[in-house]
C-alpha positions as CSV (number, residue, x, y, z in Angstrom):
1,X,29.0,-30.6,63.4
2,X,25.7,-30.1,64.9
3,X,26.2,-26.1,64.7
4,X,26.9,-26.3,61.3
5,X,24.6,-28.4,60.5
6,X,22.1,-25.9,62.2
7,X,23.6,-23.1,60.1
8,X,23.6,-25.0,56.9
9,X,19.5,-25.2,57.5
10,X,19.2,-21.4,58.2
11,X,21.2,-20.2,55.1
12,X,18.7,-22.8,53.3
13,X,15.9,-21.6,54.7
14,X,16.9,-17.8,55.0
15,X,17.7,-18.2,51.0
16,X,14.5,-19.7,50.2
17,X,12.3,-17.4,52.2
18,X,14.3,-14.9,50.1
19,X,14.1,-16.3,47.0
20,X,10.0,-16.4,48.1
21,X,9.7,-13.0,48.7
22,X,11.6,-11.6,45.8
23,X,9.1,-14.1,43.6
24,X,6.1,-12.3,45.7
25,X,7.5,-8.9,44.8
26,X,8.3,-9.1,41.3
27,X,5.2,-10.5,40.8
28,X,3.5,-7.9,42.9
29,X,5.6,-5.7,40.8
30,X,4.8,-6.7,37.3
31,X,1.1,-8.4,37.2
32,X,-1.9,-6.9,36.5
33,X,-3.5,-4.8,38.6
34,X,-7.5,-4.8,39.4
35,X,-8.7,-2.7,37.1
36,X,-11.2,-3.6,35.1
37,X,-12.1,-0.6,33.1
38,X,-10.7,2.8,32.2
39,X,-10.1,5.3,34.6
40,X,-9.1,8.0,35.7
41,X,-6.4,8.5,38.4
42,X,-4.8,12.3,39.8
43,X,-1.2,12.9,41.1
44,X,-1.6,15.7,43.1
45,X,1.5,18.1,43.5
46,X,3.9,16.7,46.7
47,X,3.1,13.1,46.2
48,X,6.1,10.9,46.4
49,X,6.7,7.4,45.7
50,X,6.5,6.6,48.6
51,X,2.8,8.1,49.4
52,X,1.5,7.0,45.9
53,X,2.5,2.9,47.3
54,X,0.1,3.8,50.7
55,X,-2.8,5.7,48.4
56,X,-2.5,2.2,46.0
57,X,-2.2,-0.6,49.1
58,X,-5.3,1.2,50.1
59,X,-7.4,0.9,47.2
60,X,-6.1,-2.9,47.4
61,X,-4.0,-2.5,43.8
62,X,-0.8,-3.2,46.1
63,X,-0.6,-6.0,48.9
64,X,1.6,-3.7,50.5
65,X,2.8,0.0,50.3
66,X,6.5,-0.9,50.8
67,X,6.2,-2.2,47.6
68,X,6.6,1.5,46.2
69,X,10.1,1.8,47.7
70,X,10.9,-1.3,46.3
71,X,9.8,-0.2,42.8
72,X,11.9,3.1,43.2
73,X,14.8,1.4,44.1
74,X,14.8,-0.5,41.1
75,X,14.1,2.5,39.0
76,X,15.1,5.6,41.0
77,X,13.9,7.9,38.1
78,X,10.5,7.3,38.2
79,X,9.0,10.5,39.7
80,X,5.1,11.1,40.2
81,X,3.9,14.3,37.9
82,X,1.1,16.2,38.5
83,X,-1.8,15.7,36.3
84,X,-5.0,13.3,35.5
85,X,-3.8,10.1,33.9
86,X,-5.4,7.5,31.9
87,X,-5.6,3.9,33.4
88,X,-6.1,1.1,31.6
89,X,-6.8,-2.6,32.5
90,X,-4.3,-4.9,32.1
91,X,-1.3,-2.1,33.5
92,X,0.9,-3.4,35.9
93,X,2.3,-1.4,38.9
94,X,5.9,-0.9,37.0
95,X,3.6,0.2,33.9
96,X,1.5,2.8,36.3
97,X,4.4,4.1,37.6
98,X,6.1,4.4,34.1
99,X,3.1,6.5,33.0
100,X,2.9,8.5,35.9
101,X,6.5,9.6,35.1
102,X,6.3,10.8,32.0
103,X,3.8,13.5,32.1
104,X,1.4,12.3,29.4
105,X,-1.6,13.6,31.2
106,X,-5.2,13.7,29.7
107,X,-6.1,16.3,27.2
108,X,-9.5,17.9,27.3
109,X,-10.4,19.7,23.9
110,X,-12.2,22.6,23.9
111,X,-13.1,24.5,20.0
112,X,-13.5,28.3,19.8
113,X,-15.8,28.3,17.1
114,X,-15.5,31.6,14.6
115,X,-17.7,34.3,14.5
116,X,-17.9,34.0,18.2
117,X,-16.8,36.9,21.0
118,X,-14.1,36.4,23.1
119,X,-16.7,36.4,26.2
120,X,-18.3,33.2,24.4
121,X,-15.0,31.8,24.6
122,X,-15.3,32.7,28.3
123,X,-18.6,31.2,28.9
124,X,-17.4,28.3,26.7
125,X,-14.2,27.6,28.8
126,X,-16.4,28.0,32.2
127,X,-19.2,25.4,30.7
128,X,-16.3,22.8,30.5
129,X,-16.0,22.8,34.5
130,X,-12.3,21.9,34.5
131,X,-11.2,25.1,33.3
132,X,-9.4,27.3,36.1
133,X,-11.3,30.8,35.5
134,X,-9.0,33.6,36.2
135,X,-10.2,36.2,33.6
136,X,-14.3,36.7,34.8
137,X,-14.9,40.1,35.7
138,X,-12.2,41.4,34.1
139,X,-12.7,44.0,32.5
140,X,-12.0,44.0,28.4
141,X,-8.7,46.4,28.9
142,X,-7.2,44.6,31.6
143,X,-7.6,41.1,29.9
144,X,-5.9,42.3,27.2
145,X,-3.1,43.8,29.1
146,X,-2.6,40.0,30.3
147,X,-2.4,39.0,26.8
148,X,0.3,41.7,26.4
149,X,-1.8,43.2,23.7
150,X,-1.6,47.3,23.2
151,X,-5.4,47.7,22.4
152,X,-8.4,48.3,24.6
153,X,-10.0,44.9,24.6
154,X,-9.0,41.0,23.1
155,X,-11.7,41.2,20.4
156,X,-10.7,39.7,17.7
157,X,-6.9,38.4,18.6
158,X,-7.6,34.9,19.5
159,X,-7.3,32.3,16.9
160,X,-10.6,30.4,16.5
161,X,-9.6,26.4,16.8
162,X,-9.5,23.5,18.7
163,X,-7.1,23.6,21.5
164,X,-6.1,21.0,24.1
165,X,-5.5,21.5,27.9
166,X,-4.8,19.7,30.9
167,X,-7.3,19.8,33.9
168,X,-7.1,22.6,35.8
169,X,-5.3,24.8,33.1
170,X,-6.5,28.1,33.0
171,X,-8.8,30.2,30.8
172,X,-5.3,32.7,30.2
173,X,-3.6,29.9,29.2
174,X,-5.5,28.4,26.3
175,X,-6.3,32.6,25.3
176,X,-2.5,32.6,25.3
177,X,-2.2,30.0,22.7
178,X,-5.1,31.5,20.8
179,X,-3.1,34.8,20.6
180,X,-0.4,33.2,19.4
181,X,-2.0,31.1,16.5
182,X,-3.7,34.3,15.6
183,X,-0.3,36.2,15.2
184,X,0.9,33.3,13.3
185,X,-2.1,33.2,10.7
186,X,-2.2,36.9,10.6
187,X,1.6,37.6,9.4
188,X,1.4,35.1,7.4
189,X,-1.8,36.3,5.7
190,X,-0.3,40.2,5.7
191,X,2.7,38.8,4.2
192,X,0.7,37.2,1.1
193,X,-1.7,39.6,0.7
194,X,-3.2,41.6,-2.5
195,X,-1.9,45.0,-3.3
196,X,-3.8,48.2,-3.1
197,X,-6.1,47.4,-0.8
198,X,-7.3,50.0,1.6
199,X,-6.5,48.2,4.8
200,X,-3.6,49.9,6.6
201,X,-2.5,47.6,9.3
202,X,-3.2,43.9,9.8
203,X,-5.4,45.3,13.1
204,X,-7.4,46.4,10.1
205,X,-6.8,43.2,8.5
206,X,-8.5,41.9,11.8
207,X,-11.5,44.2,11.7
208,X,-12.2,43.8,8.1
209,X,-11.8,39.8,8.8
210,X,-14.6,39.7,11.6
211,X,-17.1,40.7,9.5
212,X,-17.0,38.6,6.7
213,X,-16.8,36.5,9.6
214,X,-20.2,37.2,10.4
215,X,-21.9,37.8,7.4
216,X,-21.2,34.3,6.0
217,X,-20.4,30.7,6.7
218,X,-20.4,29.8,3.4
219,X,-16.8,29.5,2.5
220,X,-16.9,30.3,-1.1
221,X,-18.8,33.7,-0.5
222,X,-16.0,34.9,1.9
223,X,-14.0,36.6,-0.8
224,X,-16.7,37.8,-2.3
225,X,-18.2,39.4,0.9
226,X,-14.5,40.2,1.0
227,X,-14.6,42.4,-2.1
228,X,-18.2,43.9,-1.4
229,X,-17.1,46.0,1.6
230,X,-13.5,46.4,-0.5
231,X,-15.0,48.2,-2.8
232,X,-17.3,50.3,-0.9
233,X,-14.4,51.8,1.1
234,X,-12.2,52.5,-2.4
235,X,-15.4,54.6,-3.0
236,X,-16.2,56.4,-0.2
237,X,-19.4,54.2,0.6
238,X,-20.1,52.8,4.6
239,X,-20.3,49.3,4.6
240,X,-23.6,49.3,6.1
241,X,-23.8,46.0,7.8
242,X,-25.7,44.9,10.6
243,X,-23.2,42.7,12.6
244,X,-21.5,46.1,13.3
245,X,-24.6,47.7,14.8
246,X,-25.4,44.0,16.9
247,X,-22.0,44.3,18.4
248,X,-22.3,48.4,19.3
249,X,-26.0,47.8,20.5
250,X,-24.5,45.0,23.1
251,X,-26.9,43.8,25.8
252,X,-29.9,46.0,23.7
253,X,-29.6,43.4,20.7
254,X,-32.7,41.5,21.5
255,X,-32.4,39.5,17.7
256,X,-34.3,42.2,15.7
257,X,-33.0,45.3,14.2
258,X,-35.4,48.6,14.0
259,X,-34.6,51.7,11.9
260,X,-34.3,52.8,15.2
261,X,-31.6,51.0,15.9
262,X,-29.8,51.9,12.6
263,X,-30.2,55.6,13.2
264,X,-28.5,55.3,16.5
265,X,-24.9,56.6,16.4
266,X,-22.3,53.9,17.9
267,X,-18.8,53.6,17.3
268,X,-20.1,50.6,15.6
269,X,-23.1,51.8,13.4
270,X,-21.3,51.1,9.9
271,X,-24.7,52.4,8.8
272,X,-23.9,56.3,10.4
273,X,-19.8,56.1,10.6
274,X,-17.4,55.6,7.7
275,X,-14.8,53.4,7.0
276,X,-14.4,50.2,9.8
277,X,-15.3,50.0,12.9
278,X,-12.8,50.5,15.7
279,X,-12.1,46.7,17.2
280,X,-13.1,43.4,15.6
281,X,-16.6,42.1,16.5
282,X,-15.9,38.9,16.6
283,X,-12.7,36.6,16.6
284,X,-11.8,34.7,13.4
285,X,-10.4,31.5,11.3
286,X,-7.8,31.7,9.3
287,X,-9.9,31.5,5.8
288,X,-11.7,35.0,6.8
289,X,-8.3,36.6,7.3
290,X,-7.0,35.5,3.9
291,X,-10.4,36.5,2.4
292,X,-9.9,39.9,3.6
293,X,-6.2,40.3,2.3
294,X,-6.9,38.5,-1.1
295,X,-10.9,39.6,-1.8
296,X,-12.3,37.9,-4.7
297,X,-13.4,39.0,-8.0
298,X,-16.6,41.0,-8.0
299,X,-18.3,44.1,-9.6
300,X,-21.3,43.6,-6.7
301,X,-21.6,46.9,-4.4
302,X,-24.7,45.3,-2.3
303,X,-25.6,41.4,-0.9
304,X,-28.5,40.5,1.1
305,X,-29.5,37.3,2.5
306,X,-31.7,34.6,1.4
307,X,-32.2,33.3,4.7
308,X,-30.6,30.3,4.6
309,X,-26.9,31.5,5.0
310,X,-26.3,32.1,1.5
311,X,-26.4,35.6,-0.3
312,X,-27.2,37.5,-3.2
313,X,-25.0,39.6,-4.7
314,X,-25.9,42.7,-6.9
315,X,-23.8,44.9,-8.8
316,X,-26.4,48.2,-9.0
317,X,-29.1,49.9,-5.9
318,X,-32.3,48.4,-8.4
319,X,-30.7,45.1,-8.5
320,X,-30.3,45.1,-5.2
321,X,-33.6,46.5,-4.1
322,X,-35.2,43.9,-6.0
323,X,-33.2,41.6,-4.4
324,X,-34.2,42.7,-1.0
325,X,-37.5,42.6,-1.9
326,X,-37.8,39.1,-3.2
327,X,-35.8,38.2,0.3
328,X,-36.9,40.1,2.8
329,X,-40.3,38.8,2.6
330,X,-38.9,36.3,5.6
331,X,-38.8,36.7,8.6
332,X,-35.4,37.3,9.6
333,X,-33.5,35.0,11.9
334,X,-31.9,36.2,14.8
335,X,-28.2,35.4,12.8
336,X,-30.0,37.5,10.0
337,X,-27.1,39.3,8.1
338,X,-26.4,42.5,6.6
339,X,-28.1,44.3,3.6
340,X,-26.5,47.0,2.5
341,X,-28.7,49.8,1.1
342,X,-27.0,52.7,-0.6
Protein backbone atom coordinates (compact mmCIF):
# COMPACT_ATOMS: atom_id res chain seq x y z
CA UNK A 1 0.00 0.00 0.00
CA UNK A 2 2.86 2.25 0.78
CA UNK A 3 4.28 1.82 -2.97
CA UNK A 4 1.21 2.66 -4.36
CA UNK A 5 0.59 5.22 -2.40
CA UNK A 6 4.04 6.61 -3.43
CA UNK A 7 3.06 6.09 -7.06
CA UNK A 8 -0.33 7.60 -6.67
CA UNK A 9 1.76 11.00 -5.54
CA UNK A 10 4.14 10.88 -8.57
CA UNK A 11 1.49 10.42 -11.29
CA UNK A 12 -0.16 13.51 -9.31
CA UNK A 13 2.72 15.37 -9.26
CA UNK A 14 4.19 14.19 -12.73
CA UNK A 15 0.59 15.30 -14.19
CA UNK A 16 0.56 18.57 -12.58
CA UNK A 17 4.13 19.57 -13.38
CA UNK A 18 2.72 18.71 -16.86
CA UNK A 19 -0.24 20.25 -16.83
CA UNK A 20 2.28 23.41 -15.52
CA UNK A 21 4.43 23.38 -18.24
CA UNK A 22 1.95 22.93 -21.09
CA UNK A 23 0.13 26.21 -19.38
CA UNK A 24 3.85 27.95 -19.52
CA UNK A 25 4.09 26.97 -23.13
CA UNK A 26 0.91 27.87 -24.59
CA UNK A 27 1.20 30.88 -22.94
CA UNK A 28 4.72 31.38 -24.13
CA UNK A 29 3.14 30.40 -27.31
CA UNK A 30 0.34 32.67 -27.78
CA UNK A 31 0.93 36.06 -25.65
CA UNK A 32 2.35 39.07 -26.73
CA UNK A 33 5.62 39.50 -27.41
CA UNK A 34 7.93 42.66 -26.36
CA UNK A 35 7.58 44.70 -28.97
CA UNK A 36 6.57 47.86 -28.57
CA UNK A 37 6.71 49.53 -31.87
CA UNK A 38 7.02 48.56 -35.48
CA UNK A 39 9.75 46.86 -36.82
CA UNK A 40 11.43 45.38 -38.96
CA UNK A 41 12.69 41.72 -38.85
CA UNK A 42 14.90 39.59 -41.90
CA UNK A 43 14.71 35.76 -42.51
CA UNK A 44 17.79 35.16 -44.11
CA UNK A 45 17.82 32.18 -46.61
CA UNK A 46 18.75 28.57 -44.54
CA UNK A 47 17.00 29.64 -41.35
CA UNK A 48 14.95 26.95 -39.87
CA UNK A 49 12.58 26.75 -37.14
CA UNK A 50 14.59 25.71 -35.15
CA UNK A 51 17.44 28.61 -35.49
CA UNK A 52 14.68 31.34 -35.81
CA UNK A 53 13.53 29.98 -31.74
CA UNK A 54 17.59 30.56 -30.68
CA UNK A 55 17.80 34.12 -32.79
CA UNK A 56 14.23 35.03 -30.76
CA UNK A 57 15.32 33.45 -26.95
CA UNK A 58 18.19 35.72 -27.60
CA UNK A 59 16.65 38.89 -28.17
CA UNK A 60 14.51 37.71 -24.91
CA UNK A 61 10.99 37.46 -27.13
CA UNK A 62 11.13 33.57 -26.15
CA UNK A 63 11.99 32.22 -22.51
CA UNK A 64 13.38 29.48 -24.37
CA UNK A 65 14.41 28.45 -27.93
CA UNK A 66 12.90 24.89 -27.59
CA UNK A 67 9.89 26.67 -27.76
CA UNK A 68 10.27 26.87 -31.64
CA UNK A 69 10.16 22.99 -31.94
CA UNK A 70 7.38 23.05 -29.95
CA UNK A 71 5.53 25.53 -32.16
CA UNK A 72 6.50 23.44 -35.35
CA UNK A 73 5.25 20.49 -33.92
CA UNK A 74 2.02 21.90 -33.56
CA UNK A 75 2.04 23.38 -36.92
CA UNK A 76 4.55 21.42 -39.01
CA UNK A 77 3.82 23.77 -42.08
CA UNK A 78 5.05 26.82 -40.89
CA UNK A 79 8.31 27.33 -42.80
CA UNK A 80 10.58 30.56 -42.45
CA UNK A 81 10.69 32.63 -46.03
CA UNK A 82 13.17 34.74 -46.92
CA UNK A 83 12.42 38.37 -46.88
CA UNK A 84 12.00 41.65 -44.54
CA UNK A 85 8.84 41.42 -42.59
CA UNK A 86 6.74 43.82 -40.78
CA UNK A 87 6.30 43.41 -36.96
CA UNK A 88 3.85 44.73 -35.09
CA UNK A 89 3.14 45.11 -31.32
CA UNK A 90 0.77 43.05 -29.86
CA UNK A 91 1.91 39.68 -32.30
CA UNK A 92 2.34 36.65 -30.58
CA UNK A 93 5.00 34.01 -31.38
CA UNK A 94 2.26 31.64 -33.25
CA UNK A 95 1.27 35.11 -35.14
CA UNK A 96 5.21 35.84 -36.04
CA UNK A 97 5.59 32.61 -37.23
CA UNK A 98 2.28 32.63 -39.17
CA UNK A 99 3.65 35.74 -40.96
CA UNK A 100 6.90 34.53 -41.54
CA UNK A 101 5.23 31.68 -43.51
CA UNK A 102 3.49 33.24 -45.80
CA UNK A 103 5.86 35.32 -47.74
CA UNK A 104 4.08 38.73 -47.32
CA UNK A 105 7.35 40.56 -47.18
CA UNK A 106 7.76 44.42 -47.30
CA UNK A 107 7.27 46.34 -50.45
CA UNK A 108 9.47 49.27 -51.23
CA UNK A 109 8.02 51.49 -54.13
CA UNK A 110 10.06 53.10 -56.33
CA UNK A 111 8.27 55.56 -59.51
CA UNK A 112 9.94 55.91 -62.86
CA UNK A 113 8.78 59.21 -63.57
CA UNK A 114 8.19 59.94 -67.63
CA UNK A 115 10.28 61.83 -69.69
CA UNK A 116 13.14 60.36 -67.86
CA UNK A 117 16.23 58.04 -69.45
CA UNK A 118 16.47 54.71 -68.67
CA UNK A 119 20.00 55.66 -66.81
CA UNK A 120 17.81 58.03 -64.49
CA UNK A 121 15.96 55.00 -63.72
CA UNK A 122 19.38 53.55 -62.90
CA UNK A 123 20.59 56.24 -60.69
CA UNK A 124 17.05 56.29 -59.27
CA UNK A 125 16.99 52.49 -58.35
CA UNK A 126 20.79 52.89 -56.92
CA UNK A 127 19.63 56.10 -54.72
CA UNK A 128 17.06 53.74 -52.96
CA UNK A 129 20.08 51.64 -51.41
CA UNK A 130 18.19 48.40 -51.23
CA UNK A 131 18.23 47.80 -54.79
CA UNK A 132 20.69 44.89 -55.95
CA UNK A 133 22.56 46.82 -58.96
CA UNK A 134 23.47 44.30 -61.60
CA UNK A 135 23.10 46.48 -64.78
CA UNK A 136 25.90 49.59 -63.92
CA UNK A 137 28.44 49.67 -66.46
CA UNK A 138 26.71 47.89 -68.82
CA UNK A 139 26.79 49.04 -71.71
CA UNK A 140 23.29 50.22 -73.56
CA UNK A 141 23.39 46.99 -76.07
CA UNK A 142 24.13 44.49 -73.58
CA UNK A 143 21.31 45.78 -71.13
CA UNK A 144 19.04 45.32 -73.59
CA UNK A 145 20.05 42.04 -74.68
CA UNK A 146 19.05 41.09 -70.90
CA UNK A 147 15.79 42.51 -71.51
CA UNK A 148 15.63 40.18 -74.60
CA UNK A 149 14.99 43.28 -76.71
CA UNK A 150 16.39 43.19 -80.57
CA UNK A 151 17.57 46.97 -80.55
CA UNK A 152 20.81 48.59 -79.63
CA UNK A 153 19.89 50.16 -76.34
CA UNK A 154 16.47 50.00 -73.64
CA UNK A 155 15.53 53.65 -74.42
CA UNK A 156 12.33 54.02 -74.48
CA UNK A 157 10.90 50.21 -73.58
CA UNK A 158 10.32 50.54 -69.95
CA UNK A 159 6.95 51.58 -68.83
CA UNK A 160 7.14 54.76 -66.69
CA UNK A 161 5.13 53.78 -63.21
CA UNK A 162 5.26 52.96 -59.82
CA UNK A 163 6.51 49.56 -59.19
CA UNK A 164 6.98 47.62 -55.96
CA UNK A 165 9.96 45.28 -54.88
CA UNK A 166 11.22 43.34 -52.14
CA UNK A 167 14.63 44.23 -50.60
CA UNK A 168 17.38 43.12 -52.33
CA UNK A 169 15.47 42.70 -55.75
CA UNK A 170 17.40 43.76 -58.42
CA UNK A 171 17.55 46.72 -60.83
CA UNK A 172 16.77 43.82 -63.94
CA UNK A 173 14.05 42.82 -62.15
CA UNK A 174 11.83 45.80 -61.75
CA UNK A 175 13.31 46.83 -65.72
CA UNK A 176 11.72 43.43 -66.37
CA UNK A 177 8.36 44.50 -65.21
CA UNK A 178 8.72 47.82 -66.83
CA UNK A 179 9.30 46.08 -70.21
CA UNK A 180 6.51 44.19 -69.81
CA UNK A 181 3.89 46.99 -68.82
CA UNK A 182 5.32 48.83 -71.73
CA UNK A 183 4.48 45.94 -74.28
CA UNK A 184 1.16 45.86 -72.68
CA UNK A 185 0.29 49.70 -73.09
CA UNK A 186 1.97 49.70 -76.41
CA UNK A 187 -0.19 46.84 -78.27
CA UNK A 188 -2.87 47.98 -76.84
CA UNK A 189 -2.27 51.59 -78.04
CA UNK A 190 -1.16 50.14 -81.80
CA UNK A 191 -4.28 48.16 -81.67
CA UNK A 192 -6.60 51.33 -81.21
CA UNK A 193 -4.80 53.66 -83.10
CA UNK A 194 -5.84 56.39 -85.97
CA UNK A 195 -5.47 55.43 -89.48
CA UNK A 196 -3.05 57.01 -91.96
CA UNK A 197 -0.64 58.02 -89.81
CA UNK A 198 2.90 57.94 -90.91
CA UNK A 199 4.31 55.89 -88.17
CA UNK A 200 5.27 52.37 -89.50
CA UNK A 201 5.91 50.29 -86.42
CA UNK A 202 4.90 50.77 -82.87
CA UNK A 203 9.07 51.18 -82.29
CA UNK A 204 8.02 54.32 -84.21
CA UNK A 205 5.08 54.59 -82.08
CA UNK A 206 7.74 54.64 -79.29
CA UNK A 207 9.97 57.30 -80.77
CA UNK A 208 7.23 59.59 -81.78
CA UNK A 209 5.80 59.05 -77.99
CA UNK A 210 9.15 60.22 -76.22
CA UNK A 211 9.03 63.41 -77.58
CA UNK A 212 5.77 64.57 -76.92
CA UNK A 213 6.99 63.19 -73.89
CA UNK A 214 9.38 65.81 -73.51
CA UNK A 215 7.97 68.69 -74.98
CA UNK A 216 4.98 68.80 -72.55
CA UNK A 217 3.55 67.91 -69.23
CA UNK A 218 0.55 69.43 -69.82
CA UNK A 219 -1.76 66.58 -70.57
CA UNK A 220 -4.25 68.34 -72.75
CA UNK A 221 -1.42 69.58 -75.20
CA UNK A 222 -0.07 65.97 -75.81
CA UNK A 223 -2.33 65.37 -78.77
CA UNK A 224 -1.80 68.47 -80.02
CA UNK A 225 2.00 68.28 -79.80
CA UNK A 226 0.99 64.85 -81.17
CA UNK A 227 -0.48 66.30 -84.36
CA UNK A 228 2.30 69.16 -84.76
CA UNK A 229 5.09 66.81 -85.58
CA UNK A 230 2.21 64.49 -87.50
CA UNK A 231 1.79 66.90 -89.80
CA UNK A 232 5.20 67.96 -90.41
CA UNK A 233 6.26 64.46 -91.40
CA UNK A 234 2.97 64.04 -93.96
CA UNK A 235 4.66 67.09 -95.46
CA UNK A 236 8.11 66.50 -95.71
CA UNK A 237 9.04 69.05 -92.86
CA UNK A 238 11.89 67.94 -89.84
CA UNK A 239 10.31 68.26 -86.69
CA UNK A 240 12.86 70.53 -85.43
CA UNK A 241 12.78 70.01 -81.75
CA UNK A 242 15.25 70.42 -79.28
CA UNK A 243 14.83 67.37 -76.99
CA UNK A 244 16.24 65.50 -79.94
CA UNK A 245 19.48 67.50 -80.24
CA UNK A 246 19.70 67.33 -75.88
CA UNK A 247 19.66 63.63 -76.11
CA UNK A 248 22.38 63.45 -79.41
CA UNK A 249 24.54 66.22 -77.71
CA UNK A 250 24.68 63.78 -74.33
CA UNK A 251 27.23 64.71 -71.75
CA UNK A 252 27.83 68.28 -74.01
CA UNK A 253 24.18 69.45 -72.96
CA UNK A 254 25.18 71.86 -70.42
CA UNK A 255 21.20 73.43 -70.25
CA UNK A 256 21.64 75.90 -73.12
CA UNK A 257 21.31 75.31 -76.79
CA UNK A 258 23.63 77.53 -79.38
CA UNK A 259 23.08 77.66 -83.16
CA UNK A 260 26.08 75.82 -82.85
CA UNK A 261 24.68 73.19 -81.46
CA UNK A 262 21.71 73.01 -83.90
CA UNK A 263 24.10 72.97 -86.93
CA UNK A 264 25.79 70.01 -85.53
CA UNK A 265 24.86 66.74 -87.37
CA UNK A 266 23.75 63.91 -84.90
CA UNK A 267 21.72 61.02 -85.52
CA UNK A 268 19.56 63.04 -83.25
CA UNK A 269 19.53 66.68 -84.76
CA UNK A 270 15.72 66.71 -85.91
CA UNK A 271 16.88 70.16 -86.88
CA UNK A 272 19.55 68.57 -89.81
CA UNK A 273 17.93 64.86 -90.34
CA UNK A 274 14.41 64.02 -91.51
CA UNK A 275 11.81 62.13 -90.38
CA UNK A 276 12.40 60.62 -86.36
CA UNK A 277 15.09 59.97 -84.73
CA UNK A 278 16.56 56.51 -84.49
CA UNK A 279 15.69 55.28 -80.57
CA UNK A 280 13.35 57.04 -78.11
CA UNK A 281 14.87 59.73 -75.95
CA UNK A 282 13.23 59.18 -73.21
CA UNK A 283 10.87 56.39 -71.72
CA UNK A 284 7.07 57.06 -71.58
CA UNK A 285 3.47 56.84 -69.88
CA UNK A 286 0.87 55.47 -71.31
CA UNK A 287 -1.09 58.91 -72.28
CA UNK A 288 2.04 59.94 -74.57
CA UNK A 289 1.73 56.62 -76.46
CA UNK A 290 -1.95 57.05 -77.09
CA UNK A 291 -1.29 60.74 -78.00
CA UNK A 292 0.96 59.68 -80.69
CA UNK A 293 -1.36 56.93 -82.17
CA UNK A 294 -4.56 59.11 -81.92
CA UNK A 295 -3.01 62.92 -82.45
CA UNK A 296 -5.46 65.60 -81.83
CA UNK A 297 -7.14 68.06 -84.09
CA UNK A 298 -4.89 70.79 -85.21
CA UNK A 299 -4.07 72.90 -88.33
CA UNK A 300 -0.72 74.32 -86.18
CA UNK A 301 2.68 73.43 -88.09
CA UNK A 302 4.89 75.37 -85.19
CA UNK A 303 4.62 75.66 -80.98
CA UNK A 304 6.93 77.35 -78.81
CA UNK A 305 7.00 77.67 -75.25
CA UNK A 306 5.75 80.26 -72.84
CA UNK A 307 8.04 79.25 -70.24
CA UNK A 308 5.89 77.97 -67.90
CA UNK A 309 5.25 74.42 -69.49
CA UNK A 310 2.53 75.45 -71.56
CA UNK A 311 2.75 76.23 -75.44
CA UNK A 312 1.65 78.21 -78.18
CA UNK A 313 0.46 76.84 -81.07
CA UNK A 314 0.55 78.52 -84.59
CA UNK A 315 -0.78 77.50 -87.76
CA UNK A 316 1.60 79.83 -90.29
CA UNK A 317 5.92 80.79 -89.96
CA UNK A 318 4.68 84.82 -89.14
CA UNK A 319 2.38 83.54 -86.47
CA UNK A 320 4.85 81.64 -85.24
CA UNK A 321 7.66 84.03 -85.36
CA UNK A 322 5.64 86.45 -83.59
CA UNK A 323 5.06 83.99 -81.20
CA UNK A 324 8.62 83.36 -80.59
CA UNK A 325 9.21 86.70 -80.28
CA UNK A 326 6.71 87.63 -77.70
CA UNK A 327 8.27 84.29 -75.79
CA UNK A 328 11.53 84.14 -76.21
CA UNK A 329 12.23 87.26 -74.48
CA UNK A 330 12.85 84.77 -71.29
CA UNK A 331 15.34 83.24 -70.41
CA UNK A 332 15.02 79.81 -71.18
CA UNK A 333 15.04 77.08 -68.44
CA UNK A 334 17.17 74.31 -68.71
CA UNK A 335 13.72 71.94 -69.45
CA UNK A 336 13.20 74.81 -72.19
CA UNK A 337 11.36 73.03 -75.10
CA UNK A 338 11.35 72.95 -78.62
CA UNK A 339 10.50 75.76 -81.17
CA UNK A 340 10.19 74.71 -84.36
CA UNK A 341 11.26 77.26 -87.05
CA UNK A 342 10.52 76.49 -90.65
Amino acid sequence: MKYVKWIVLMLVLVATLSALAATWAYKSLTEPLPIKESMTFDIERGTSIIKLGYQLAEQGWLPHPLLARLAHELDPSLTPKVGKYQLEPGMSFMDVLAKFDSGETIFYPITLLEGHTYRDYLNAMKAKGNIKMTLDGLSAKEIAEKLGVEHDSPEGLLFANTYRYHDGDTDLDIFLQAHALLNAALDDAWENKAKGLPIKSPYEALIMASIIEKETGVAAERPLIARVFISRLEKGMRLQTDPTVIYGMGERYNGNITRADLRRPTPYNTYQVNGLPPTPIANVGKEAIIAALNPGETKALYFVAKGDGSHVFSNTLREHNNAVARYQRFQRRKDYTSTPTQ
